[in-house]
Wavefront OBJ file of the C-alpha trace (Angstrom):
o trace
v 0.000 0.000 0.000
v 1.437 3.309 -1.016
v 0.621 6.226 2.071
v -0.529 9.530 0.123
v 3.156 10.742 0.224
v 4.091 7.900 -2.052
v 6.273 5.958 0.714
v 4.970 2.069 0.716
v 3.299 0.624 3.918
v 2.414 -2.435 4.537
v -0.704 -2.569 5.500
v -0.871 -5.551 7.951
v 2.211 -4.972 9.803
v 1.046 -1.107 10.222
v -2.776 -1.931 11.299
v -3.415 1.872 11.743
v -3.556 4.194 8.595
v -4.612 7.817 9.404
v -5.643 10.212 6.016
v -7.661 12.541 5.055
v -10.943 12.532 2.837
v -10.077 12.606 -0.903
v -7.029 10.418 0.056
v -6.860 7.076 -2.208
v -5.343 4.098 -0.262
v -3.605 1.700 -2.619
v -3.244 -2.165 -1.997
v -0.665 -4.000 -4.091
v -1.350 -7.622 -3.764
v 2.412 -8.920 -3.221
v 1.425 -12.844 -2.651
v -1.157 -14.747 -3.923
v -4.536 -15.346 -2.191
v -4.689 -12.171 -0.489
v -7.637 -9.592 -0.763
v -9.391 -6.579 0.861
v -12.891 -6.393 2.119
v -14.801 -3.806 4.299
v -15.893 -5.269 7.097
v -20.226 -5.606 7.822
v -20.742 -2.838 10.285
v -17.445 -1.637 10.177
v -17.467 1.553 8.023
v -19.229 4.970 8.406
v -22.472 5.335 6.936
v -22.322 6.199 3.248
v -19.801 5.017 2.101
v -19.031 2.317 -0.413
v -18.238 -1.169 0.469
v -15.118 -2.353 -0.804
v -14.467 -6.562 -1.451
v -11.427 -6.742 -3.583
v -10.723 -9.641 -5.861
v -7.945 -11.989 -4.155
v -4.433 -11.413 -5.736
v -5.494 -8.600 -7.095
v -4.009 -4.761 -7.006
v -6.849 -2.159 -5.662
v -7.494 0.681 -4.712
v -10.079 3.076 -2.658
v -10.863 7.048 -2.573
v -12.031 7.479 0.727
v -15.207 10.167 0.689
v -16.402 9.777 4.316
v -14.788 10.457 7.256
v -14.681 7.740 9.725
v -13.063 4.638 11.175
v -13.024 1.839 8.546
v -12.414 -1.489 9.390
v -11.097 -4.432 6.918
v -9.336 -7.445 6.466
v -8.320 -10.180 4.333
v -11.246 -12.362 3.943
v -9.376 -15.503 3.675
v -7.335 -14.484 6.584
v -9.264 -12.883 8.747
v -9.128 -15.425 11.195
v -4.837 -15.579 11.317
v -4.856 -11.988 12.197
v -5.083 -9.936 9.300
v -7.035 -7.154 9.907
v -6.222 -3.266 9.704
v -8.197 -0.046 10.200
v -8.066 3.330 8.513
v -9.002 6.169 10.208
v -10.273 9.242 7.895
v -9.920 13.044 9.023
v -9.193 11.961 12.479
v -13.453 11.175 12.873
v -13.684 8.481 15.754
v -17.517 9.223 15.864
v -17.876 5.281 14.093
v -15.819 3.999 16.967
v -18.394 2.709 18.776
v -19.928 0.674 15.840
v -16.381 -0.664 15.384
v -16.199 -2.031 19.228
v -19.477 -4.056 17.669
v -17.661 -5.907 15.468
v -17.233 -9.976 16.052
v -13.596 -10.572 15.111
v -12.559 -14.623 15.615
v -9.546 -16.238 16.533
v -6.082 -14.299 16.785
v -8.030 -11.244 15.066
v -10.608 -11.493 18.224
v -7.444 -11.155 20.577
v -5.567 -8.403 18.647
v -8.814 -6.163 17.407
v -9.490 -4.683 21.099
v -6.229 -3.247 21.776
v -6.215 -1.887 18.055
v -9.812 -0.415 19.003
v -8.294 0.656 21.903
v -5.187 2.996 20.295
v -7.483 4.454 17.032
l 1 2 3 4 5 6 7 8 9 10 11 12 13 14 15 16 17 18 19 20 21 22 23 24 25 26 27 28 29 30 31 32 33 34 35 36 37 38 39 40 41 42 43 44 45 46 47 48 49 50 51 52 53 54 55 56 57 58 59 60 61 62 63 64 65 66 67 68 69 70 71 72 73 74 75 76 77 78 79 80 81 82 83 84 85 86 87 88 89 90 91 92 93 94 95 96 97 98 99 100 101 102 103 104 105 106 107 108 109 110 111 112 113 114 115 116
């Protein structure tokens, strides 16, 4: 994922992402089997659902400000899970703390909640 200043992130070993609205996050799918998807319940109100295809590059504009939440669907469940937090808004956060995450994402998702 390339940060708006151009400098690559990866986005599971940097779970937190703060931009602004208008900013477009990109994913670049660097191993197979990998995808993005906007977690049910875990975006603000009006704004698009993303579900990437798996191994695929993609990208989102981010129009609403807000606490989005997302992982990899096939690896949701191992951990990989991220948030982005838009315009510093926080007013989704308690939706977010609604979320059922399983496994090691259900251990590492409240402290995560916890720092956004």
């Amino acid at each position: 994922m390339l940060n708006r200043l151009g400098k690559e992130i990866n986005v599971y070993s940097k779970k937190i992402v703060n931009i602004d609205v208008g900013d477009t996050v990109f994913w670049k799918s660097v191993n197979p089997g990998h995808n993005v998807e906007f977690i049910n319940g875990g975006f603000p109100e009006g704004a698009e659902k993303l579900k990437s295809k798996y191994s695929k590059d993609t990208s989102y504009t981010f129009k609403v400000p807000g606490i989005y939440a997302y992982w990899c669907t096939p690896h949701k469940n191992m951990g990989m899970i991220g948030f982005v937090v838009v315009d510093a808004d926080k007013s989704n956060i308690e939706q977010i703390k609604k979320i059922r995450f399983n496994a090691k994402s259900k251990k590492i998702a409240p402290e995560l909640i916890d720092s956004l």
